[in-house]
C-alpha positions in Angstrom: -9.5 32.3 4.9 -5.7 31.3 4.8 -4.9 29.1 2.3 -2.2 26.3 3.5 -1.6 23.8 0.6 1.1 21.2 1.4 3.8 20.4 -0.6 4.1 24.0 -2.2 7.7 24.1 -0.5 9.3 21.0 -2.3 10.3 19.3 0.2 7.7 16.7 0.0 8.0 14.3 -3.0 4.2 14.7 -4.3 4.9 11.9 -6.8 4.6 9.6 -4.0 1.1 11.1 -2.9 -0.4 10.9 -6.4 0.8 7.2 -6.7 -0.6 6.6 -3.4 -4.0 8.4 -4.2 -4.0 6.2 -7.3 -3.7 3.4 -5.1 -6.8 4.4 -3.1 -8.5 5.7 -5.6 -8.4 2.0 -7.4 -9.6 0.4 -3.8 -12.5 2.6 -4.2 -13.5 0.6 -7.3 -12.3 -2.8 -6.2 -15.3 -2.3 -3.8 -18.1 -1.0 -5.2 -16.9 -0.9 -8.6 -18.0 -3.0 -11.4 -15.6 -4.8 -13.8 -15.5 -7.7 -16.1 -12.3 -9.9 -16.0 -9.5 -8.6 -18.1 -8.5 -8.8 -21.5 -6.0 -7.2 -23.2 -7.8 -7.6 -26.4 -11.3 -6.0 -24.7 -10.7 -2.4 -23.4 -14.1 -2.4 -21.6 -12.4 -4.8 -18.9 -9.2 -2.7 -18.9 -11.2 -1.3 -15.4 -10.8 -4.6 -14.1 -6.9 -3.6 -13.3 -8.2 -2.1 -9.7 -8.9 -5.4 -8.5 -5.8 -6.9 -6.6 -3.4 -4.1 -8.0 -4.8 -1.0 -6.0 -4.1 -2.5 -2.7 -0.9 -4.0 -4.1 0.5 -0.6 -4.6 -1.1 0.5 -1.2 1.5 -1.8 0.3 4.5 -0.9 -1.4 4.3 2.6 -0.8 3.7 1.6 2.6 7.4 0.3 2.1 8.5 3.1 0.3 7.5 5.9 3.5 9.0 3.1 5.7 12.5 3.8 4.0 12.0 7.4 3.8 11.2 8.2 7.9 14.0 6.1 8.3 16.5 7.9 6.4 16.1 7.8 3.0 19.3 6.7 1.1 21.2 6.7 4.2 19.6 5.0 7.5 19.8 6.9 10.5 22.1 6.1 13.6 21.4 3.5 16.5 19.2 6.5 18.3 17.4 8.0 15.4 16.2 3.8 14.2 15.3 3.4 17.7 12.8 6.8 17.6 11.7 5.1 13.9 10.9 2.1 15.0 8.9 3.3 17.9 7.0 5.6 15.5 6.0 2.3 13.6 5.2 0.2 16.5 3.0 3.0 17.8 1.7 3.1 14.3 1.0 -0.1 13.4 -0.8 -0.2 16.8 -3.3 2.4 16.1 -3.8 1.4 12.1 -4.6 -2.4 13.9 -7.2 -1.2 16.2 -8.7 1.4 13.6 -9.3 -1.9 10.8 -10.9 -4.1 14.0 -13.2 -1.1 14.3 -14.0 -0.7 10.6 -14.9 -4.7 9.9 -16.9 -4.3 12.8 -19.5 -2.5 10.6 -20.0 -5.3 8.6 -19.2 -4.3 4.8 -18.4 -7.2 2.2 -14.9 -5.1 2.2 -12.2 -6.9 2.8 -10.2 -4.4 5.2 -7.0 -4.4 4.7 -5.8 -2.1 8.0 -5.0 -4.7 10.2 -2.6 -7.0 7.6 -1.0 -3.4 6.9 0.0 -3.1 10.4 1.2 -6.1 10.4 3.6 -5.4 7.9 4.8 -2.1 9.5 6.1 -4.5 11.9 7.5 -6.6 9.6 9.6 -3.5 8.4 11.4 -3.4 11.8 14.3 -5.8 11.6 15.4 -5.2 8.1 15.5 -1.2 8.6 19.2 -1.2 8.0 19.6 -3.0 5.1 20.9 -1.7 1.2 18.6 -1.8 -1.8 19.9 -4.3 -3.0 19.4 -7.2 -0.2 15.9 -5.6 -0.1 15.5 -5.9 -3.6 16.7 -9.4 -3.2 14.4 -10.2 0.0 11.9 -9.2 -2.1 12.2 -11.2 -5.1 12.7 -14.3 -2.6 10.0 -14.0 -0.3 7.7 -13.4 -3.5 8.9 -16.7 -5.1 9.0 -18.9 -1.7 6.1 -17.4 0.3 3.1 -18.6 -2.1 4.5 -21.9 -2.5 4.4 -22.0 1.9 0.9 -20.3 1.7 -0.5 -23.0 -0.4 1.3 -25.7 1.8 -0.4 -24.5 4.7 -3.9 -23.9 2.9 -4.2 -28.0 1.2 -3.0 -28.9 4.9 -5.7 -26.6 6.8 -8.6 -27.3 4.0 -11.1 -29.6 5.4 -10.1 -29.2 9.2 -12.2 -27.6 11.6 -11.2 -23.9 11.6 -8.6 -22.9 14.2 -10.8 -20.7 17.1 -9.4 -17.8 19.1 -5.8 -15.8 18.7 -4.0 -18.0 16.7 -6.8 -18.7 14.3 -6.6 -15.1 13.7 -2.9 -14.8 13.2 -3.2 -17.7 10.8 -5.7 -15.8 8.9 -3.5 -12.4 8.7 -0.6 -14.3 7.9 -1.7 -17.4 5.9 -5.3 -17.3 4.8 -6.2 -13.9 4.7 -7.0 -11.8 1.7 -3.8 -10.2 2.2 -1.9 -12.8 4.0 1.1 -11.0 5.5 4.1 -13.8 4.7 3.1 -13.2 0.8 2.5 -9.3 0.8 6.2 -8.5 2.8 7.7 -9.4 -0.8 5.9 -5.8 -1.7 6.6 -4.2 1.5 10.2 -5.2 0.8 10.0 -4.2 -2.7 8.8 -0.6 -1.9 11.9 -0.4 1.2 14.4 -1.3 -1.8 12.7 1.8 -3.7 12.6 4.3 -1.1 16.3 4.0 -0.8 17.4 5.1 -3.5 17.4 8.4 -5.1 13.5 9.5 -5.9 14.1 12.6 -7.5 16.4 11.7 -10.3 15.0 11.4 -13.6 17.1 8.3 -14.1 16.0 6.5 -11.0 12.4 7.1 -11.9 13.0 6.0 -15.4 15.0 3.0 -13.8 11.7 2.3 -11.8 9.4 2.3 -14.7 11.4 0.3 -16.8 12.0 -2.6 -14.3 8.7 -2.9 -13.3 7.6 -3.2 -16.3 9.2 -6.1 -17.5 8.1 -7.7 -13.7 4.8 -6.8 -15.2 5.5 -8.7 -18.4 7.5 -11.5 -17.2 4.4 -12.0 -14.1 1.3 -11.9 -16.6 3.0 -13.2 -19.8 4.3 -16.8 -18.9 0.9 -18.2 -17.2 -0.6 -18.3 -20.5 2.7 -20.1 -21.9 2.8 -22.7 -18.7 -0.5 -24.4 -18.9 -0.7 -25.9 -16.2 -2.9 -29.2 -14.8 -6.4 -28.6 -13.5 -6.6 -29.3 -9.8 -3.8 -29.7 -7.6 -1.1 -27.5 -5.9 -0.2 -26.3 -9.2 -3.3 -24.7 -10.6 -3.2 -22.4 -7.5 0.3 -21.3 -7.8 0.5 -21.3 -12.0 -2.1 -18.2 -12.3 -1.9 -14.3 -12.0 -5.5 -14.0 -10.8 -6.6 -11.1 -8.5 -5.5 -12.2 -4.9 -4.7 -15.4 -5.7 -1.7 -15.2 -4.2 0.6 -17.2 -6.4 4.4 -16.1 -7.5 3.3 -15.1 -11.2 1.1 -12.2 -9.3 3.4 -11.1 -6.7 5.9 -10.5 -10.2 3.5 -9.0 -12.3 1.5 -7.0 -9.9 4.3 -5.8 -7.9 6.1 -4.6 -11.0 2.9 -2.6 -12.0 3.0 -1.2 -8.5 6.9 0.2 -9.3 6.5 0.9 -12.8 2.9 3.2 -11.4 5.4 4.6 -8.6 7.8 5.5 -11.0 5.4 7.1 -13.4 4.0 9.1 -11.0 7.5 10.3 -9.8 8.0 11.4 -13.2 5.0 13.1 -14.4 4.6 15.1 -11.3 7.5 17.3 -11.9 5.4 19.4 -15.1 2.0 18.5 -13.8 2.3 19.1 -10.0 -0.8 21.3 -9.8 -3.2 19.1 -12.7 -2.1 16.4 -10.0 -2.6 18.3 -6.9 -6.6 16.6 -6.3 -4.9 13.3 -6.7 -2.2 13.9 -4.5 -4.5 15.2 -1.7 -6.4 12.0 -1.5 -3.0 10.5 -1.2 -1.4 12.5 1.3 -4.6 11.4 3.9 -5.2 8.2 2.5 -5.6 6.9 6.2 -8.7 9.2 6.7 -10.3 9.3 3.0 -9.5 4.8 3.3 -11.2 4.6 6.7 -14.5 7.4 5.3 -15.0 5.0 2.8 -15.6 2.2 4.3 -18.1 4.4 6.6 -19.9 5.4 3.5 -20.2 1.7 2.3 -21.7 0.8 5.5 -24.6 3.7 5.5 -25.3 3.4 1.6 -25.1 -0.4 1.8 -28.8 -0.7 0.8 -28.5 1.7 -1.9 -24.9 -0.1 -3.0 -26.5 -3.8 -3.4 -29.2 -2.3 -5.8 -26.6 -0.3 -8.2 -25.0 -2.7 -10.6 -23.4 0.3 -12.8 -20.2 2.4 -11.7 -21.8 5.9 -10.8 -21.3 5.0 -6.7 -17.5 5.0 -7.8 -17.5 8.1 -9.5 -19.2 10.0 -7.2 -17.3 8.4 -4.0 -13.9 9.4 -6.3 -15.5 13.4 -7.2 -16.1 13.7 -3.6 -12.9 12.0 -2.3 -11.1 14.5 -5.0 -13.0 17.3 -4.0 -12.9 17.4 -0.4 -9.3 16.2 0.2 -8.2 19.3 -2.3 -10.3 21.9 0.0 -8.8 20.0 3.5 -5.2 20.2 2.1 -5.7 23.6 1.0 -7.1 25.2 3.8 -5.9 22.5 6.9 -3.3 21.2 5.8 -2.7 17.1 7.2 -5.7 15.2 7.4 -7.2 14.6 10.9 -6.2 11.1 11.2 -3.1 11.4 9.8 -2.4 14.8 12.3 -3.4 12.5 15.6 -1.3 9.7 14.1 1.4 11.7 13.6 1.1 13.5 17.2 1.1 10.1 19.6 3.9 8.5 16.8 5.8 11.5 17.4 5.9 11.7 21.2 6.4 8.3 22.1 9.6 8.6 20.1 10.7 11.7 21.7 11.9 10.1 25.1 14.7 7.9 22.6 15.3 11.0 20.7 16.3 13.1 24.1 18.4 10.1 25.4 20.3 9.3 22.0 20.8 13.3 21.6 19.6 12.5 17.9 17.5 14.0 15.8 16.4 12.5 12.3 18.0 15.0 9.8 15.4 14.2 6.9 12.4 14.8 9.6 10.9 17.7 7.8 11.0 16.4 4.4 9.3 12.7 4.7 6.1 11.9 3.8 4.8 9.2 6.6 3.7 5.4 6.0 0.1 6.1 6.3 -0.3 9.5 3.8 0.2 12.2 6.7 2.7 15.0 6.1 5.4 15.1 9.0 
């Protein structure tokens, strides 16, 4: 048998697989693991860091692949965006239609495909900008959006739902567990990243550092505000899991960069001790979607389980297999087809605009698939 292990060429940056197989890895446990609620002073609930902050760091490497197929530090011409953002659209599409199909089974998991392809078309109009007006976007969507989320939740609680379409859209984008006007601060955030320079030491360094102190600043005023039972207020003073509020968009979105940048850094000496990791992460479309298959068919045995064994053993198998599929085939199979109709429906803008994207061969794609 041939052995063809991606990334043994450089021109992938692995980091950003190993961050992203964290990321799914952490999902895994989010839903079916079993944690207690965090305290620094307790490291038994120190598991408890999965919940929230896995998909969180799902999304802003969704950002961070955005920026790369579209040119890393320097964004492609008006033909090359054009091909890009017909890649996404296409994208988006499929991802959409594969999460309908996966809550369609009827797991307690909260599927997070279809607000994810939302914000692949959220990415569209703000392709062109500099890291720092992303950076900036960012940090004022974070601040503004859970303060309008909030809004609209006191004025929708107690009304009779909203039926059809638009009580759908209002769920993905309002009321959702990842409602999509709150979670474009990360997608932002992880644009901003992916422009800059990924491979220096000091821009990984620069990474870690910031998002740590987001990380600090986030989780270490609640505790100092205080603030009123009840009221608009006690949902948007807290740094609960999902709640949704500023103080979590800060602290959890700096995790997510300070983790990125971590994983940028240690990969360099321990690319192969990370290579199981980075597998998961480079078809985290396929090993995301298998999971929540697996969930579905072991449901009986899942409700009866209080311990974390069905996490371990979904994370050694996840490990095991995507390390043999990488080795030996190469992309994963979702993340091959996705790549395939993405890829031709961009070609007929390509042959017009005479323009090839020059970083083609060296980006790593939105959903984990390798170019």
């Amino acid at each position: 048998m041939t052995l063809r292990p991606y990334a043994v060429d450089g021109r992938r940056i692995v980091g950003l697989d190993v961050a992203r197989g964290l990321a799914v890895l952490g999902m895994f446990g989010a839903h079916i693991g079993v944690t207690r609620p965090w305290d620094w002073s307790d490291p038994g609930t120190w598991l408890d860091v999965v919940n929230g902050r896995s998909s969180i760091l799902f999304a802003t490497l969704a950002g961070v692949a955005i920026a790369i197929i579209s040119g890393r530090e320097h964004t492609f011409d008006s033909a090359g965006l054009r091909a890009v953002r017909i890649r996404i659209v296409v994208r988006a599409g499929f991802i959409f239609l594969l999460g309908a199909l996966l809550e369609l089974l009827g797991t307690n998991v909260a599927v997070i495909l279809p607000y994810y392809a939302l914000l692949f078309l959220a990415a569209l109009p703000v392709l062109r900008l500099r890291p720092a007006a992303l950076f900036g976007l960012a940090g004022f969507v974070g601040v503004v959006a859970p303060v309008l989320v909030a809004v609209v939740d006191l004025a929708l609680a107690g009304s009779p739902p909203v039926a059809g379409a638009a009580g759908f859209l209002i769920e993905l984008v309002f009321t959702g567990y990842y409602p999509v006007l709150i979670w474009t601060a990360f997608l932002f955030a992880g644009l901003g990243a992916g422009r800059l320079a990924l491979r220096s030491r000091r821009v990984q360094l620069a990474l870690i550092g910031t998002g740590t102190a987001l990380a600090l600043l986030g989780y270490g005023l609640v505790p100092l505000l205080q603030p009123p039972a009840g009221g608009i207020w006690s949902v948007l003073v807290t740094n609960e899991p999902h709640s949704g509020s500023p103080f979590e968009v800060v602290g959890s979105g700096g995790i997510a960069i300070a983790v990125i940048g971590l994983c940028l850094l240690l990969t360099g000496p321990l690319r192969w001790v990370l290579y199981p990791v980075a597998a998961v992460g480079s078809m985290a479309l396929t090993v995301y979607s298998l999971q929540i298959i697996a969930i579905a068919v072991l449901d009986p045995v899942l409700a009866t389980d209080r311990t974390n064994w069905p996490w371990v053993w979904f994370t050694v198998i996840a490990l095991v297999a995507s390390t043999l599929w990488a080795l030996t085939l190469g992309k994963g199979p979702i993340e091959r087809f996705l790549t395939r109709i993405s890829t031709r429906a961009a070609v007929p803008t390509l042959e017009r605009g005479h323009a090839v994207p020059p970083a083609a061969d060296q980006a790593a794609d939105p959903d984990g698939g390798q170019r």
